[in-house]
C-alpha positions in Angstrom: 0.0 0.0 0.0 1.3 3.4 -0.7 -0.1 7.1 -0.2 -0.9 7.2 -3.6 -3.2 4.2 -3.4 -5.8 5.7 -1.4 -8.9 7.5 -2.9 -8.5 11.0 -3.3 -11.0 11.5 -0.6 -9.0 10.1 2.1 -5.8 11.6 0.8 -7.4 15.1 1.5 -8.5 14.3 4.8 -6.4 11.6 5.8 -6.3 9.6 8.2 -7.6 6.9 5.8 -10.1 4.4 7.2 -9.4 1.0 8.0 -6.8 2.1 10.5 -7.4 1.6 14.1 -6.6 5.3 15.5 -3.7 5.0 18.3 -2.4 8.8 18.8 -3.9 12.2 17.9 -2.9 15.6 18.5 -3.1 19.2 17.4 -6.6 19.0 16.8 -7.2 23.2 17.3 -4.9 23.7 14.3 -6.5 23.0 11.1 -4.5 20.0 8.3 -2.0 22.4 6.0 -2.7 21.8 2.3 -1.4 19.0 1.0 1.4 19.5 -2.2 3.0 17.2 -4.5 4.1 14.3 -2.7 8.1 13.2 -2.9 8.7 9.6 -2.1 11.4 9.0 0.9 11.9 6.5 3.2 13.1 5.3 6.4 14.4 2.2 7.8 15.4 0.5 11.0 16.8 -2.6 12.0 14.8 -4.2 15.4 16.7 -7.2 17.1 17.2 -8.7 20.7 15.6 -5.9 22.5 17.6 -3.2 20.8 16.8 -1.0 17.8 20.0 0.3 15.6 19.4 4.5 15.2 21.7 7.0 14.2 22.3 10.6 14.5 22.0 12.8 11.5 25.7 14.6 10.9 24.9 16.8 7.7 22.2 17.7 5.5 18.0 17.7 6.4 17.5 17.0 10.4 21.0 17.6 11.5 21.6 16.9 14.9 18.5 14.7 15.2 18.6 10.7 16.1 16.6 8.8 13.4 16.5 6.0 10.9 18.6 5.5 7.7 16.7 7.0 4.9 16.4 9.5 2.1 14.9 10.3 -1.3 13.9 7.8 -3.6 15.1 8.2 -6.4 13.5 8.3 -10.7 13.1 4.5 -11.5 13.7 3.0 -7.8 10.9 2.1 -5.5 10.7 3.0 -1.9 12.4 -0.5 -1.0 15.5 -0.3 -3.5 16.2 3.4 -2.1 15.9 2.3 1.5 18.1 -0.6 1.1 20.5 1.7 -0.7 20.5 4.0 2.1 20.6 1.7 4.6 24.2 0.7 3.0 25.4 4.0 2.1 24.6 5.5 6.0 25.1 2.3 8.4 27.6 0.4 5.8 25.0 -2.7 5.7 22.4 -4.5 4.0 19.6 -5.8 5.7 16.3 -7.6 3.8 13.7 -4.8 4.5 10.3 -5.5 5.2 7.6 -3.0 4.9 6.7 -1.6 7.9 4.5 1.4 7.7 3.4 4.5 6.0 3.9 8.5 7.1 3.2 12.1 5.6 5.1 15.2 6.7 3.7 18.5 5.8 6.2 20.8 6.3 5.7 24.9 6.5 8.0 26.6 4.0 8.7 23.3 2.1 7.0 22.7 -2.0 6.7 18.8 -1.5 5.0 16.7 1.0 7.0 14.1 2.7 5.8 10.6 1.5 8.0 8.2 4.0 7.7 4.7 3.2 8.9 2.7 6.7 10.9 -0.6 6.3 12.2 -2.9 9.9 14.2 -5.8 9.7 15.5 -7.9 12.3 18.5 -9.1 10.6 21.7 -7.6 8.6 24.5 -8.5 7.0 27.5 -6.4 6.9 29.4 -4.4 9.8 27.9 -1.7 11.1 29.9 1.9 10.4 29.8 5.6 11.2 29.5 7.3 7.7 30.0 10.8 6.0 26.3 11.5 7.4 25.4 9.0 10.2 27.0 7.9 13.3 24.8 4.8 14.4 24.5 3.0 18.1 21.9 0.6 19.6 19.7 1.2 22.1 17.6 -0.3 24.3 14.2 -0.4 22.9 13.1 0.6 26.3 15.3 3.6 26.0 14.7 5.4 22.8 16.4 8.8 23.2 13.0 10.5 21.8 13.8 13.8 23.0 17.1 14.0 20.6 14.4 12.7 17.7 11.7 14.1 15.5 8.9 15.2 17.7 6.6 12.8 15.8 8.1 9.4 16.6 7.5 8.5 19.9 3.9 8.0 18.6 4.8 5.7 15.9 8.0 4.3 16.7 6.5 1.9 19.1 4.3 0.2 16.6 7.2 -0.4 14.4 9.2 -2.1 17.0 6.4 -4.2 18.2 6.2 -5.1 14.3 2.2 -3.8 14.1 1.6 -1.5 10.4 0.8 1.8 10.6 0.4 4.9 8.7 0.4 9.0 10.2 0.5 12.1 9.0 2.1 15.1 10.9 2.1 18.9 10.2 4.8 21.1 10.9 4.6 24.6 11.5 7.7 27.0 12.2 8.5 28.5 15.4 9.5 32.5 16.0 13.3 31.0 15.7 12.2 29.4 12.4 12.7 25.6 14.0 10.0 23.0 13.2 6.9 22.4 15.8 4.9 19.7 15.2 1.3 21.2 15.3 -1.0 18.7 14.1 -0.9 14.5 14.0 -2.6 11.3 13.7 -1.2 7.9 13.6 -3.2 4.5 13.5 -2.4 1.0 13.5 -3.8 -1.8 11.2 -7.2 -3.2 12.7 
């Protein structure tokens, strides 16, 4: 399933239906407008109670502790670009599984955010700090959510525990021109 899939009347309003709702938020600020949608993605690897992050050294979200991900890009699906940047950021290759959907909506910025989620639970390869990632493990009971996007403790969990989802979140800008999340809704498969 992809964004795309939906009928145009849920891609408006989203959340879709079908989708057991799990977190909500924001509801006094209206959904921004949605644009033309760019395809990224996102992708973790989940194993013996740890989850393998990394913090963002350059570029988009600098600073930040996320997944490895990126753009997709013309002529590769969501899966070929996140097992690409899965190797090019953590120096391994793991056999990505589809794991959920999100949409970022992003003040200032011409294209939505279309991020396809992958998980795995295996890898092969050793895992390296890169040019734009420096990954580490951590607990799963310790996700160092204040050092991520304001967004992923709602979804996060249901990617560990292995459950599909799909969100949306809206980001305004603050007076210092940093991103707020204002708006959000994530739900789980029913």
């Amino acid at each position: 399933m992809s964004y795309n899939d939906l009928p145009d009347s849920t891609r408006t309003l989203f959340p879709p239906g079908g989708w057991k709702e799990c977190a909500v938020g924001g509801i006094e600020y209206p959904w921004m407008d949605l644009g033309p949608l760019k395809g990224y993605t996102n992708a973790f690897i989940v194993r013996y109670g740890k989850i393998l992050l990394g913090m963002k050294k350059r570029g988009f979200g600098v600073g930040k502790i996320n997944g490895f991900g990126g753009k997709v890009d013309p002529g590769e699906t969501s899966l070929e670009a996140a097992v690409r940047e899965m190797e090019e950021e953590a120096g391994i290759r793991a056999p990505l599984t589809w794991a959920g959907m999100l949409i970022f909506v992003l003040q200032g910025q011409e294209k939505v955010f279309h991020c396809d989620v992958y998980r795995a639970e295996s890898f092969e390869g050793e895992v390296i700090e890169t040019d734009e990632m420096r990954p580490a493990w951590y607990a799963v009971s310790d996700i160092p959510y204040p050092q991520m996007w304001a967004d992923d403790p709602y979804w996060l969990p249901l990617l560990v525990a292995g459950v599909p989802f799909v969100g949306r979140a809206d980001f305004g800008k603050d007076e210092a021109g940093e991103f707020v999340m204002r708006r959000w809704w994530v739900g789980k498969q029913a």
